[in-house]
C-alpha positions, 0 to 999 in steps of 0.5 A: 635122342631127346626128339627120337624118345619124344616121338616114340613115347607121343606115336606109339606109347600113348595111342597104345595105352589108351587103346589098351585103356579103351579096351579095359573099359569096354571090359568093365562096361560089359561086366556091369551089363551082364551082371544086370542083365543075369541078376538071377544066374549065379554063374552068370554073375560070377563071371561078370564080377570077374570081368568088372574086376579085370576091367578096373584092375586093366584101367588102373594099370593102362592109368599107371603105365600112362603115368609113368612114361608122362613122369619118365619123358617130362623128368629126364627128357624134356626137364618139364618137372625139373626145378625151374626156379633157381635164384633166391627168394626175391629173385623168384618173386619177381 
C-alpha cells in the first residue's frame, strides 16, 4: 500500500500541482503584462490586479497543496520526518 500512495503521490499528485502551479503563474505574468500594457485604462487595470491577485493566491495554494502531500507521504508513509535518532546522547553523537 506505502508503494501504491508513493507512486501516486509521485505520477499523478505532483505533475498535476505543478501544472496547476505553472498555470497560476502564467496567470500572474499576464496580470502584470496588462497592467503595464493598459496603464491608462482603469478598467483595464482593474482587471489585471484581478488577475495578479488570483495568480498569487493560485501560487500560493498549488505551493501549500505540494506541501502537504511532501509532509503527509514523508511523515506517515515513508517515516522520512519521523524521529531517526533514538538512543541516548553520546549514542547520537557517535
Amino acid at each position: 500500500m506505502d508503494k501504491f500512495i508513493t507512486a501516486v503521490s509521485n505520477e499523478i499528485l505532483n505533475p498535476f500541482i505543478t501544472l496547476l502551479f505553472a498555470f497560476a503563474l502564467i496567470v500572474f505574468i499576464a496580470g502584470i503584462v496588462r497592467a503595464i500594457a493598459n496603464g491608462g485604462d482603469e478598467e483595464a487595470r482593474t482587471t489585471a490586479k484581478k488577475h495578479i491577485l488570483y495568480g498569487l493566491l493560485g501560487m500560493f495554494i498549488m505551493f501549500s497543496a505540494f506541501a502537504l502531500v511532501r509532509l503527509i507521504t514523508g511523515t506517515f508513509i515513508t517515516g522520512k520526518y519521523g524521529n531517526q535518532t533514538q538512543g541516548t546522547l553520546e549514542q547520537i553523537q557517535k
